[in-house]
MARFI-88055 format. One line per 2 residues: number of its first residue (from 1); their letters; for each residue x, z, y of C-alpha. Coordinates in pm, 1 decimal. Example, Ala and Ser with C-alpha at 12.3 -4.5 7.8 and 13.67 -1.06 7.14 Angstrom:
! MARFI-88055
1	AS	1230.0/780.0/-450.0; 1367.0/714.0/-106.0
***
This chain:
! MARFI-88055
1	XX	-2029.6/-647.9/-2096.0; -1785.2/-765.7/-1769.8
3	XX	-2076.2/-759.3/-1601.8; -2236.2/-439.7/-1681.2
5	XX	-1926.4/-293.1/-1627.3; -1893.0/-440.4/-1281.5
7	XX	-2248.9/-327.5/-1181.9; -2173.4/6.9/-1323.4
9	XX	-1838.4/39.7/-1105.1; -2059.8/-109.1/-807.9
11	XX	-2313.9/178.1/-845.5; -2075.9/466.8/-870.3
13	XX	-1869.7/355.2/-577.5; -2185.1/318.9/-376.5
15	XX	-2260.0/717.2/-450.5; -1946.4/810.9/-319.3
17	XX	-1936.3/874.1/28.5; -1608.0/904.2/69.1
19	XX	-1502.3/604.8/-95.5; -1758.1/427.5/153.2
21	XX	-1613.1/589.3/431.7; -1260.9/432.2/316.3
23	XX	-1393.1/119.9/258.1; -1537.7/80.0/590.9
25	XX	-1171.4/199.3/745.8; -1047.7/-94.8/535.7
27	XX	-1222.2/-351.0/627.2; -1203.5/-210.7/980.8
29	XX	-838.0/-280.6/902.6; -880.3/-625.6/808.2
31	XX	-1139.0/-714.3/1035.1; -890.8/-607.2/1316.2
33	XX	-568.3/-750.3/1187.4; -709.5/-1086.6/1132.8
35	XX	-888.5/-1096.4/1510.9; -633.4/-892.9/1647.4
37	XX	-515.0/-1191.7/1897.4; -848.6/-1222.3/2033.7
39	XX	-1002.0/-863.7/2061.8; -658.5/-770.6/2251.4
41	XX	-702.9/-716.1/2621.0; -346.8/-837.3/2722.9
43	XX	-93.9/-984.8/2558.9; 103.7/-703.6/2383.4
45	XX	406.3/-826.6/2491.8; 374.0/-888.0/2889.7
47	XX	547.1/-642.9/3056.1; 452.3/-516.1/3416.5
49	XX	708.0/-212.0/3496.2; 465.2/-113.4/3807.9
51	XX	231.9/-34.6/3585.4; 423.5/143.5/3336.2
53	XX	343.4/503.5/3195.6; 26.6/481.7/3317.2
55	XX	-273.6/692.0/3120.9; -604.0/556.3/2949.3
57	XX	-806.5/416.4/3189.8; -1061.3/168.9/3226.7
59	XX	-819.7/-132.7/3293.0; -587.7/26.3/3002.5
61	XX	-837.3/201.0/2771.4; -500.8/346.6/2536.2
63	XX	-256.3/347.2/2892.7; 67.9/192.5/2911.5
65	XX	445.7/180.3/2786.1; 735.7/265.3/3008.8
67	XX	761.6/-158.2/3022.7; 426.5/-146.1/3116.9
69	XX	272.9/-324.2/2814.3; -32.9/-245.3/2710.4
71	XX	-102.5/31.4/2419.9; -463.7/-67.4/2275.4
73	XX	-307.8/-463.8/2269.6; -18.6/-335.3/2062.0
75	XX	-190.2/-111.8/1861.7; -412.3/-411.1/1764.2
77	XX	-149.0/-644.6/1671.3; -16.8/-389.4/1477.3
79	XX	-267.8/-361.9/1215.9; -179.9/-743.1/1135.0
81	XX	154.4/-564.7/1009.4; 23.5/-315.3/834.5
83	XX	-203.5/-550.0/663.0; 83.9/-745.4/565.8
85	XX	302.1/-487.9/435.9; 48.9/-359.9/202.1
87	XX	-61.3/-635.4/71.4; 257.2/-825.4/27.8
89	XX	449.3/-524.0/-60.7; 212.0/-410.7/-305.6
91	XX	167.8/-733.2/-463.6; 499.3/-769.0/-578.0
93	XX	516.6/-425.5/-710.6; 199.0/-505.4/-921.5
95	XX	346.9/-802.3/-1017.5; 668.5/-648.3/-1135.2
97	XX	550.0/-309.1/-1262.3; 260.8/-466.8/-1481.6
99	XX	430.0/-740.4/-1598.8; 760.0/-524.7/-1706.5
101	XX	507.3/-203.3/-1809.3; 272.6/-446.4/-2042.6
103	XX	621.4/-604.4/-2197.0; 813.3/-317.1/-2262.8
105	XX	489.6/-92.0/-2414.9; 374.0/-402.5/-2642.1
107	XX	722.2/-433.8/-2784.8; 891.6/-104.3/-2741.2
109	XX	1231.9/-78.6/-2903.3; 1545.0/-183.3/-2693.8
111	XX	1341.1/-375.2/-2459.4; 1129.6/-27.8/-2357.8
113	XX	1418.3/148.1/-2375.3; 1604.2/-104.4/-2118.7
115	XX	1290.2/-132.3/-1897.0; 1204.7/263.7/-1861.6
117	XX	1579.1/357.8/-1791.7; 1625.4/85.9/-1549.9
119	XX	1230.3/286.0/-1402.8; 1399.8/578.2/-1404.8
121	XX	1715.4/510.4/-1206.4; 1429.3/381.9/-928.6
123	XX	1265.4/667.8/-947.3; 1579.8/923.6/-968.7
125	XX	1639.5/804.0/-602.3; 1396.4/964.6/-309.6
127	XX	1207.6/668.6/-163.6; 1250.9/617.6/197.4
129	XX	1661.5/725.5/158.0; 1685.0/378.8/-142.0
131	XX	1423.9/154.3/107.3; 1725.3/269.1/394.5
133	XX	1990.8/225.3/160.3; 1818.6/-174.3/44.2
135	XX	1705.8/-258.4/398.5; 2049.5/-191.1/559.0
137	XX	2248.7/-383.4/368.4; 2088.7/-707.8/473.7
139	XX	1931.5/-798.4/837.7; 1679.1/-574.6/949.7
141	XX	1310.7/-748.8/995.7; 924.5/-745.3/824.3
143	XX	1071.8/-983.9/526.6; 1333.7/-710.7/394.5
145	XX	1104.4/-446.4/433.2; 799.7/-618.3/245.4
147	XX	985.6/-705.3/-72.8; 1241.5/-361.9/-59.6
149	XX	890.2/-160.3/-42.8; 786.4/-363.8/-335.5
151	XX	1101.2/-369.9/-529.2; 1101.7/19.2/-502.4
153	XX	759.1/51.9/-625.8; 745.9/-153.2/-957.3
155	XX	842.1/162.6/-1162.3; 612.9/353.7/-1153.7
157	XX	334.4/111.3/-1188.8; 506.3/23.9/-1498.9
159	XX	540.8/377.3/-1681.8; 189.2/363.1/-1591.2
161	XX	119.6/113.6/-1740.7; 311.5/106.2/-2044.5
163	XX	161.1/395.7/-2148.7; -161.8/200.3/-2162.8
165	XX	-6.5/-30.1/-2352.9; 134.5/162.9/-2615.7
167	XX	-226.5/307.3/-2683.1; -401.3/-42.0/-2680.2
169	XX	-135.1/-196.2/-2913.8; -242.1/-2.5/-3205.4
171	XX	-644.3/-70.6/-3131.2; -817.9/-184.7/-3413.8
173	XX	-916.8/-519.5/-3263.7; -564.5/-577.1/-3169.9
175	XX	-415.1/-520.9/-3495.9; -699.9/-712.3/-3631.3
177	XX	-628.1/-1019.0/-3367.6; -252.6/-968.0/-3536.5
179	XX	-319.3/-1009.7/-3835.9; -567.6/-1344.3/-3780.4
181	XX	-206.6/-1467.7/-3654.1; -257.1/-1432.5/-3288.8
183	XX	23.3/-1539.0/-3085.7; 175.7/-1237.7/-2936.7
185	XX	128.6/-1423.2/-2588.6; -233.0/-1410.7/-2648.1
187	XX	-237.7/-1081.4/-2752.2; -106.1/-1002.6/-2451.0
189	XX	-315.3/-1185.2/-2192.3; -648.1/-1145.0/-2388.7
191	XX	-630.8/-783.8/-2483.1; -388.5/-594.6/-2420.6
193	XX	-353.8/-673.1/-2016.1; -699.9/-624.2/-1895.7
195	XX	-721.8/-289.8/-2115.3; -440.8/-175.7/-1899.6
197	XX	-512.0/-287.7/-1570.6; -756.4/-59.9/-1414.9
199	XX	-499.5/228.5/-1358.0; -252.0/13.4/-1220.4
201	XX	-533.9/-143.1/-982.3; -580.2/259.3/-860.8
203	XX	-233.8/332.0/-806.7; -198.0/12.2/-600.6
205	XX	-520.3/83.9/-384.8; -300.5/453.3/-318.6
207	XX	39.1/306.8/-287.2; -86.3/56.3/2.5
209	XX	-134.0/366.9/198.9; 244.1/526.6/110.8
211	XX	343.8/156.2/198.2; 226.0/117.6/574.1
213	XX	363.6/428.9/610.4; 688.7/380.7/463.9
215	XX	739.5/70.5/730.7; 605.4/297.1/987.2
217	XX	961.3/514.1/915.3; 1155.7/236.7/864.1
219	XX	1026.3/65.7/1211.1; 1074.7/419.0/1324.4
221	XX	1402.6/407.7/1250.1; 1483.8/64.3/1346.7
223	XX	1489.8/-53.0/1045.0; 1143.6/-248.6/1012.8
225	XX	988.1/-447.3/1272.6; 1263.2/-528.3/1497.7
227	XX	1162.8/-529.4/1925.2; 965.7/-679.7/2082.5
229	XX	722.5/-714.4/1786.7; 463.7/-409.8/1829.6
231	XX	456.0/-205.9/1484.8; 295.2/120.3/1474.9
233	XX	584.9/279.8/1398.1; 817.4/159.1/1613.1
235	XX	565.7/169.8/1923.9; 571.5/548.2/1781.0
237	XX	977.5/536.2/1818.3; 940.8/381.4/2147.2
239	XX	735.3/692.5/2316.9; 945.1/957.4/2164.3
241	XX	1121.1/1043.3/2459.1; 812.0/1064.7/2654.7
243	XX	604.2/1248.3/2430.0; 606.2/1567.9/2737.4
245	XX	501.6/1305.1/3035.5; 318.7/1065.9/2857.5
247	XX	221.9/1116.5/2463.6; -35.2/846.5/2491.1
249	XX	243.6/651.4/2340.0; 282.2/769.6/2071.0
251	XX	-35.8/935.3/2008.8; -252.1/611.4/1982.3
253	XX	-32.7/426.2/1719.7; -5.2/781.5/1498.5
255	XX	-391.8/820.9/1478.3; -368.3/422.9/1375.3
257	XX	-204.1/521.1/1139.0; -369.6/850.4/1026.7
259	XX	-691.2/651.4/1034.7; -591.5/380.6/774.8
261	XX	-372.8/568.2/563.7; -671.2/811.9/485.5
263	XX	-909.3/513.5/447.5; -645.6/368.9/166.5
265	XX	-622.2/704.7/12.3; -1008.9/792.1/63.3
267	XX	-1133.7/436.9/-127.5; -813.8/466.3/-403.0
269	XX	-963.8/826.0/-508.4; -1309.0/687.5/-508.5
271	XX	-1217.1/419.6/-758.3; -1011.4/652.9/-960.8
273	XX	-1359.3/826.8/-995.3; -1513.1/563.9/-1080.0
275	XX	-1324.2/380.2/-1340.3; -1276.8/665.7/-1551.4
277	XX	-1615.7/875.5/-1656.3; -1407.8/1139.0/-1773.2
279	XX	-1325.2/1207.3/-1382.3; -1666.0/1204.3/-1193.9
281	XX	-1771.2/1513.2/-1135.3; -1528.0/1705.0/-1311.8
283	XX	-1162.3/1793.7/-1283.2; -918.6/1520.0/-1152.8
285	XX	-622.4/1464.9/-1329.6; -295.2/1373.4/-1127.3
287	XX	-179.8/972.7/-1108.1; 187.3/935.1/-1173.0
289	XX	419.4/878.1/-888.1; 393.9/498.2/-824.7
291	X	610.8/499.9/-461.3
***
């Protein structure tokens, strides 16, 4: 039944154009961050100040920084950040908000009651001012941001999914493996986990977008990647006060950024469709806030 269920998921993705289209921006996004070293021109950070503010041309294809530092290099070893922080930032709020969601909806009582309140004093805060408030108190740099991004994001994978939960824990075959004196452990891990997991594997695939740009602000702000180390956001930061003579700056890095954050969002809709029935071709119901 896995399997027909895979092939099923497969075929409807493979009808969706848009979720194709996405895909492709993803894997453009891997692709590059992985052979970002060796598709770069120049090394992104040389400087050459004769050269700098210069616009695209065929020596610099995206121009060049007031150091004179290449934009399409930096732009390229960028992606490997943004890679990074959605992957590792989203994997430790999947971690968290599944493992705390599944716990707290399978037992409910003061545990749920602990869990959800703690969720919604995260989620009573706005976003970027509690990943400011986390990532200044310690030293600024990629490590901070990746778990503070993830940190912040557990709760609402885990009303999510503890909603789930609370539906699949009164499922005939679950009271049924109950009552055969399945450990609750068990219970867990063989039934009532992967009947939960498909929503939170949706609002992941949407919450990778909200987290590259999330450390786009906080680079922006100096609070992410710290200089020289080219981030999207911070190469953004960096041509602010040139934006009149040369925009090229900051131009370049904020269609990077444009680019994969619609690719994220274009794919996670795409597999929202096709994981629930309910949704393809009809009305779309709303996911829960999950950054």
């Amino acid at each position: 039944m896995s399997v027909a269920r895979d092939s099923r998921l497969v075929s409807a993705l493979s009808q969706n154009r848009l979720a194709i289209a996405g895909a492709a921006i993803m894997l453009m996004l891997v692709v590059v961050g992985l052979t970002g070293p060796w598709l770069a021109p120049y090394d992104p950070l040389a400087q050459n100040l004769a050269r700098g503010l210069e616009g695209p041309s065929r020596d610099h294809w995206f121009g060049t920084d007031s150091f004179g530092r290449d934009i399409l290099s930096r732009v390229l070893y960028g992606a490997r950040i943004s890679l990074l922080v959605g992957v590792a930032s989203q994997t430790i709020a999947f971690t968290l908000g599944v493992f705390l969601g599944v716990i707290s909806g399978y037992y409910g009582g003061r545990i749920e009651g602990l869990i959800m309140r703690l969720a919604d004093v995260t989620l009573a805060f706005p976003t970027l001012l509690l990943l400011i408030a986390i990532t200044a108190a310690f030293q600024p740099g990629l490590g901070v941001v990746f778990v503070a991004i993830g940190v912040v994001g557990w709760a609402g994978l885990a009303r999510l999914v503890r909603s789930q939960a609370l539906v699949v824990r009164e499922l005939d075959f679950v009271q049924a493996a109950r009552a055969l004196g399945m450990s609750d452990a068990r219970l867990i891990t063989r039934h009532v986990l992967p009947n939960c997991i498909a929503p939170a594997i949706i609002a992941v695939t949407l919450g990778m977008a909200s987290a590259i740009m999330l450390e786009a602000a906080l680079s922006f702000i100096g609070l992410g990647a710290q200089p020289p180390t080219p981030s999207w956001g911070s190469m953004i930061a960096d041509g602010r006060d040139f934006l009149r003579t040369a925009p090229w700056i900051s131009i370049f890095p904020g269609l990077a950024i444009g680019a994969v954050v619609l690719g994220f969002n274009l794919f996670g809709d795409g597999l929202r469709d096709a994981m629930d029935p309910r949704l393809q071709g009809g009305a779309r119901a709303p996911l829960p806030r999950t950054e």
